[in-house]
C-alpha positions in Angstrom: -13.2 11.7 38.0 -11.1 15.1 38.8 -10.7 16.9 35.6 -6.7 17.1 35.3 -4.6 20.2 34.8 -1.1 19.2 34.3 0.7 15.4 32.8 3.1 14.3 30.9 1.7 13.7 27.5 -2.0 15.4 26.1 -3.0 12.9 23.5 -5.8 13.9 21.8 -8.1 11.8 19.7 -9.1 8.7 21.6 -8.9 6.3 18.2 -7.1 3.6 18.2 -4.0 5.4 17.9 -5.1 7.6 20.8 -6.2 4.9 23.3 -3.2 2.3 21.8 -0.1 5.1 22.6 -2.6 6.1 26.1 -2.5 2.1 27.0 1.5 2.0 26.4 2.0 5.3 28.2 0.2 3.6 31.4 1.9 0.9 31.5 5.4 2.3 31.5 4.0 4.7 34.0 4.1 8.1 31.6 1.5 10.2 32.8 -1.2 10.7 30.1 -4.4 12.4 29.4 -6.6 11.3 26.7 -9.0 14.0 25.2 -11.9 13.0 23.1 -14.3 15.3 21.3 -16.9 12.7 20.4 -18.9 11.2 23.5 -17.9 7.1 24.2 -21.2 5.9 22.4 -20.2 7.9 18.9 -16.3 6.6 19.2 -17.2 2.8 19.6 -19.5 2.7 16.8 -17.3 4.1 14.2 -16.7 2.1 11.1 -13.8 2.3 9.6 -10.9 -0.7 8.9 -11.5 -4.5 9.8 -8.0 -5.7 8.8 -5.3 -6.2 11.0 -1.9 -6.8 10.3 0.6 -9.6 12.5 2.8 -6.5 13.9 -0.6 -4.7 15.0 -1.8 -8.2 16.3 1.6 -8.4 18.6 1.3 -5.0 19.9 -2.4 -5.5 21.2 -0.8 -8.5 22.7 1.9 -6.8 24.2 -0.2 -4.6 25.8 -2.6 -6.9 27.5 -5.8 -6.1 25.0 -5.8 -8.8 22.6 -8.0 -11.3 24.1 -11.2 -10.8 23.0 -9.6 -10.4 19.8 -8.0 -14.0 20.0 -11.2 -15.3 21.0 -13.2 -13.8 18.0 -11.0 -12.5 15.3 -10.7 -14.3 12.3 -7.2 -15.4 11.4 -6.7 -15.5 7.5 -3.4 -17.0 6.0 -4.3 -15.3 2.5 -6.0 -13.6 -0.1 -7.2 -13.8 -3.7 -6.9 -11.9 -6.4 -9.4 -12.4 -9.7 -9.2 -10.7 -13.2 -10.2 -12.2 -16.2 -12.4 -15.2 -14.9 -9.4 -16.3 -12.9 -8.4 -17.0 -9.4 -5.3 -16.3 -7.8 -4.4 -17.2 -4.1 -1.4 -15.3 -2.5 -0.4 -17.3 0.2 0.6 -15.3 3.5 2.9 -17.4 5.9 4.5 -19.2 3.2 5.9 -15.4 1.3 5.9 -13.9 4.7 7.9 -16.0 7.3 5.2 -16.8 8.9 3.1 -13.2 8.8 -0.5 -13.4 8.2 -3.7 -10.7 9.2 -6.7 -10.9 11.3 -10.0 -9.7 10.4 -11.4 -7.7 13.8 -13.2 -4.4 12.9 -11.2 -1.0 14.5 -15.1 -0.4 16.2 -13.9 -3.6 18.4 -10.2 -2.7 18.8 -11.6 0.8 20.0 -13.7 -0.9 22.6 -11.4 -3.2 24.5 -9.2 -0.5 24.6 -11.2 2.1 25.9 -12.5 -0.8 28.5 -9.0 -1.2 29.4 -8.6 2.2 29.9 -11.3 2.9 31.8 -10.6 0.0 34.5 -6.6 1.2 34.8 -8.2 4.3 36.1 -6.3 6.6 33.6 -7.2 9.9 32.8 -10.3 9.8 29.3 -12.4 12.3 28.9 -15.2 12.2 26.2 -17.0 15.4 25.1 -13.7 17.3 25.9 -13.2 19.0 22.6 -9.9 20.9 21.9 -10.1 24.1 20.8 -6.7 25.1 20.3 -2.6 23.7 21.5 -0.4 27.1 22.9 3.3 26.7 23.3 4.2 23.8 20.9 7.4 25.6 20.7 8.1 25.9 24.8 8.7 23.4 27.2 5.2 24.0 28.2 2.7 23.5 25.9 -0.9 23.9 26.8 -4.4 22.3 25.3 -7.1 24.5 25.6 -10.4 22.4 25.5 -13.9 22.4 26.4 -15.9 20.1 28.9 -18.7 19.6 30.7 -19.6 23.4 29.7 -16.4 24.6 31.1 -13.7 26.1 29.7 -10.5 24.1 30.3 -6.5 24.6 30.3 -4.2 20.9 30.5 -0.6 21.7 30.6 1.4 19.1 29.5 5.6 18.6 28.0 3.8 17.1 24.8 1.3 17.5 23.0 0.0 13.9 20.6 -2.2 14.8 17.8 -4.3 11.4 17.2 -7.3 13.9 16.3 -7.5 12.5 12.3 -7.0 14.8 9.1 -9.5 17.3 10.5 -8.3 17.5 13.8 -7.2 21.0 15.7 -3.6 19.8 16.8 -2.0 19.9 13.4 -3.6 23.2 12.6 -1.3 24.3 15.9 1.9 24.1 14.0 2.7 27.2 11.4 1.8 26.6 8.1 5.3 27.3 6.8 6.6 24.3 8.6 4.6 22.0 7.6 4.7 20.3 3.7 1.6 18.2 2.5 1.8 16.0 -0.5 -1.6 14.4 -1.6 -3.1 12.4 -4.5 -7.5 12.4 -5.0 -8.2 9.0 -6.9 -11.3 9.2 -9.6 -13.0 6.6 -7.8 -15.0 6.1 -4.9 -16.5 2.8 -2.5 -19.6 2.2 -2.4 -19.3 0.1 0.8 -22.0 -2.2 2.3 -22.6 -4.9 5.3 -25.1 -6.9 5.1 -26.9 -9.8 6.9 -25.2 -12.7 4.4 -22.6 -15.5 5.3 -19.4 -14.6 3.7 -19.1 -16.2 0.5 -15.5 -17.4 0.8 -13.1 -18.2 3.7 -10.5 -15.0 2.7 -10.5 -11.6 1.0 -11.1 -11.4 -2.6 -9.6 -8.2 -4.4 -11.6 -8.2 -8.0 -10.5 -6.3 -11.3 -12.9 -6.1 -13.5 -14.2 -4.5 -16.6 -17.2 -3.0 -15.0 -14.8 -1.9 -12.1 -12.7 -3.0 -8.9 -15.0 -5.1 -5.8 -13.8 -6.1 -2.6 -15.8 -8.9 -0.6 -14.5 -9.1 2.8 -16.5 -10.0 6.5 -17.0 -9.0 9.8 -18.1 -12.0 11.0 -19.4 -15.8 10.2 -22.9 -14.5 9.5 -22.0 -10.6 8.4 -20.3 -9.5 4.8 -18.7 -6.5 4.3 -18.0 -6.0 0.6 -17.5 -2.7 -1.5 -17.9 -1.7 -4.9 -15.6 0.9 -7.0 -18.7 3.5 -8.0 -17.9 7.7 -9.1 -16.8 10.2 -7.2 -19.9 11.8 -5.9 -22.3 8.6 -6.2 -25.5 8.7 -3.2 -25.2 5.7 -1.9 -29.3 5.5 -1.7 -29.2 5.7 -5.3 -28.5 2.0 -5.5 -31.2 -0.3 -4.5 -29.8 -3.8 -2.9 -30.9 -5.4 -5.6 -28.6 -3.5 -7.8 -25.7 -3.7 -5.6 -25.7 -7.6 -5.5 -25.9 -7.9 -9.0 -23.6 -6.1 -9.5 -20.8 -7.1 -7.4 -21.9 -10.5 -8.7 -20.6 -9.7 -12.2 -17.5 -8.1 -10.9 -16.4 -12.0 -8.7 -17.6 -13.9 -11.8 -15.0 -16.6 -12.2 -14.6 -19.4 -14.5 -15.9 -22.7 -12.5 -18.1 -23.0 -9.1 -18.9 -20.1 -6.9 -21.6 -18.2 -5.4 -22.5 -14.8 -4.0 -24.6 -15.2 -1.1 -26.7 -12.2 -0.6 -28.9 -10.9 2.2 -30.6 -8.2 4.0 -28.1 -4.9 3.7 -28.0 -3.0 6.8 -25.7 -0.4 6.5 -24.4 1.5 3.2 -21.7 4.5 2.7 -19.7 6.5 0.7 -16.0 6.7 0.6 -13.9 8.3 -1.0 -10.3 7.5 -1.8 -7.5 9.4 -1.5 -3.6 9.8 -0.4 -2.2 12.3 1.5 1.2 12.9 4.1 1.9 15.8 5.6 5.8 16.4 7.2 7.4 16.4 9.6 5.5 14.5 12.0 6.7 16.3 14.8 7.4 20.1 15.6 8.6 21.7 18.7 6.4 19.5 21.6 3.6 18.2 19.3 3.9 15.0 17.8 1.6 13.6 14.4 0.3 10.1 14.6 -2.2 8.1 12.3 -4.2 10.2 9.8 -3.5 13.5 11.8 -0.3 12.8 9.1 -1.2 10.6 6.8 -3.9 8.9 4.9 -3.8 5.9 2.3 -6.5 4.6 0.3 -7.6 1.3 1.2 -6.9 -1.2 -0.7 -4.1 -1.8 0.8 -5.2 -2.0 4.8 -2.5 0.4 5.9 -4.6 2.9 7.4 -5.2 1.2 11.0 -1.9 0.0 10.8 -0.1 2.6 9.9 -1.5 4.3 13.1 -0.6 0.9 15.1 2.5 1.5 14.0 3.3 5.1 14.8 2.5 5.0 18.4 4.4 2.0 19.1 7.5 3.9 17.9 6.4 6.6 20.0 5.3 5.0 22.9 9.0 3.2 22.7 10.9 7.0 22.3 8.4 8.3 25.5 10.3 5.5 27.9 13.7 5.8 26.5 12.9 9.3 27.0 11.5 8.3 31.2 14.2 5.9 31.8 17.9 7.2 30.3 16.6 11.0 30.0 17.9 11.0 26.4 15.2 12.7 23.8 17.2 10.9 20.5 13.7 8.4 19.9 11.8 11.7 20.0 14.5 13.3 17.9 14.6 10.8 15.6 10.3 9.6 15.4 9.4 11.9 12.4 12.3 10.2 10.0 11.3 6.9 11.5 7.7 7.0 11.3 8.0 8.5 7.7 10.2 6.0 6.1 7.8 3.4 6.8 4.7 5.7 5.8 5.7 6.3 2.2 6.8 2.4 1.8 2.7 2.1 2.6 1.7 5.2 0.6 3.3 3.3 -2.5 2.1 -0.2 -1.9 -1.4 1.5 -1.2 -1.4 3.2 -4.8 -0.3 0.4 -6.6 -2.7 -1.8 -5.3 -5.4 0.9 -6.2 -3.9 1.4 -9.4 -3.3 -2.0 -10.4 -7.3 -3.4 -9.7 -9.2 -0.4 -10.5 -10.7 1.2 -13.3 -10.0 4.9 -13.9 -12.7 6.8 -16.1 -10.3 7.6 -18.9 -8.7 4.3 -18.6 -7.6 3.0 -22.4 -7.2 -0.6 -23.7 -3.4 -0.2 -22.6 -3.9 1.0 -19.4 -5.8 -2.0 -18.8 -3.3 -4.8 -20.4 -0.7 -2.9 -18.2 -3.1 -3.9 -15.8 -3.4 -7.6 -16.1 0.4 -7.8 -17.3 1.1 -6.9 -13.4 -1.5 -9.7 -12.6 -0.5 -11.8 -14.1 3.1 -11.6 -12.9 2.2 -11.8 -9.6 0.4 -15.0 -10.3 3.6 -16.5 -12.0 6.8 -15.2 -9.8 7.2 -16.1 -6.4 9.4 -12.9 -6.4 6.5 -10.5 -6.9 3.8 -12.4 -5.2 6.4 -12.3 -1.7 6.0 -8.6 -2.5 2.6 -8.1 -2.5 2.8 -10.5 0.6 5.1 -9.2 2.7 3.7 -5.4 2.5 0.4 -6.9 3.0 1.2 -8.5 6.3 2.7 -6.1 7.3 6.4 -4.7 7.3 8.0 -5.5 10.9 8.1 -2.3 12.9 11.9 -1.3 13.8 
């Protein structure tokens, strides 16, 4: 492939966001580039969400990359919530219209879109790292990257930062400009998969005494469940053994059910935390997915959130192509951002509401299950926790 020197849009970060605005781009024939600092191997194996929601579903569709998706993803119509010994199913499609989420790891989404990619013939460069964005506030702005061990220029009219909350295009717009508003939680996951047939059909969110579980899946034979552990915790410091127990006491339920447990195979860290940082655009460079903003995730916003910022782009780029009129640019931060916060506060309370905090009192905690059990007794609150769940439409 000849390296470019000059298109339309740089996008840099080739997540999903990344390769998701790159795919929309092509197809409304917007010249893009797609810089990636990581080689291919390193990007498809990242693990990060497994929960998509419908609007995300419809705009891989959209776009010509949902099929393997359709073929494998697992549809789910709901979740359940437990707390005191009890089960609680919130019921998607009937609270939601319709709505409901898949379960298809971002690792997968990353891969049919960089297949796609890579057969259209557009313009993705691995082990291209950016070193620095010149002239966000010009016409012109220029990415400065290395590949290949060559020092490279790519002019562009705009520059997307899909680099994540350590990436180099954010750090191109003046400090001054920018405002940053974040929350650290006094938790962390301990997150696992492991070699086990999930041990329920749907999601279970757990509150619990002993602290918050998720159980979850990646597949009919492969679990993916977490466990809320301290800040800090090494993850080697839990033997399997330990881990399974443990989660078991946290899904204990009054009646029938069982763990099933297996081999783990992988084990990690994470950290939860909040964060937004506005505008999410400045002179030519535009923010999308956690280059602006980060949820924790209880919620399963983070993907989406991301889904959802590029479509809005993506949709301002061709107003832009085909009437000349910049107002969908104009107007992307405000939009983007309304819909951002509406996840930042869904993500919190649902953090809030099934965790454990350290210094957590007797009435934190009946506080707690009061908002449990409403949810399990009004139709109002559980359409709520529904309908932000599923996903808010995109607009």
């Amino acid at each position: 492939m000849t390296t470019p020197d000059r298109t339309i849009v740089a996008v840099v970060g080739a997540g999903p966001a990344g390769l998701l605005l790159a795919r929309l781009l092509h197809r409304a024939g917007i010249g893009c580039v797609v810089l990636e600092s990581r080689d291919r191997a390193y990007v498809e194996r990242r693990q990060r969400a497994g929960i998509l929601e419908q609007g995300t579903v419809d705009a891989l569709r959209a776009c010509g990359a949902a099929g393997r998706l359709d073929r494998e993803g697992l549809a789910h119509d709901g979740i359940e919530l437990r707390w005191n010994g009890r089960g609680h199913r919130i019921d998607l499609p009937s609270l939601t219209e319709g709505r409901r989420v898949w379960v298809y790891a971002q690792t997968e989404v990353v891969k049919d879109l960089v297949a796609l990619h890579l057969a259209d013939g557009a313009p993705l460069l691995f082990d291209a790292e950016v070193t620095a964005v010149t002239g966000a506030d010009t016409e012109r702005p220029v990415v400065h990257y290395t590949h290949e061990g060559a020092e490279r220029t790519l002019a562009c009219d705009y520059v997307v930062g899909c680099d994540g909350f350590h990436g180099v295009v954010r750090t191109a717009i003046p400090e001054g400009e920018l405002r940053t508003f974040e929350r650290a939680y006094p938790y962390a996951w301990l997150g696992i998969l492991a070699d086990a047939p999930p041990s329920c059909e749907e999601l279970i969110y757990a509150h619990s005494p002993r602290g918050f579980a998720l159980h979850s899946m990646r597949s009919p034979s492969v679990s993916r469940l977490y466990l809320q552990v301290p800040v800090g915790t090494d993850p080697a410091a839990w033997s399997d053994e330990q881990i399974w127990d443990e989660l078991e006491a946290r899904f204990a339920v009054d009646g029938p059910w069982r763990l099933n447990r297996g081999p783990v195979t992988q084990r990690s860290v994470l950290p939860l935390r909040s964060h937004v940082t506005e505008p999410m655009r400045w002179g030519r460079i535009l923010l999308a997915g956690d280059a602006a903003h980060i949820v924790p995730p209880t919620g399963a916003k983070g993907l989406n959130l991301a889904v959802s910022d590029v479509v809005l782009l993506a949709r301002a780029f061709a107003e832009q192509a085909s009437t000349g009129s910049a107002a969908g640019l104009d107007a992307y931060s405000d939009a983007c951002l309304r819909r951002v916060w509406r996840a930042e506060h869904f993500s919190w309370f649902m953090t809030t509401t099934l965790h454990t905090a350290p210094d957590q009192n007797p009435f934190d905690t009946r506080l707690q299950l009061a908002q449990l059990d409403r949810i399990a007794a009004s139709p109002h609150a559980a359409a709520e926790l529904a309908q932000n769940y599923a996903g808010l439409p995109v607009h």
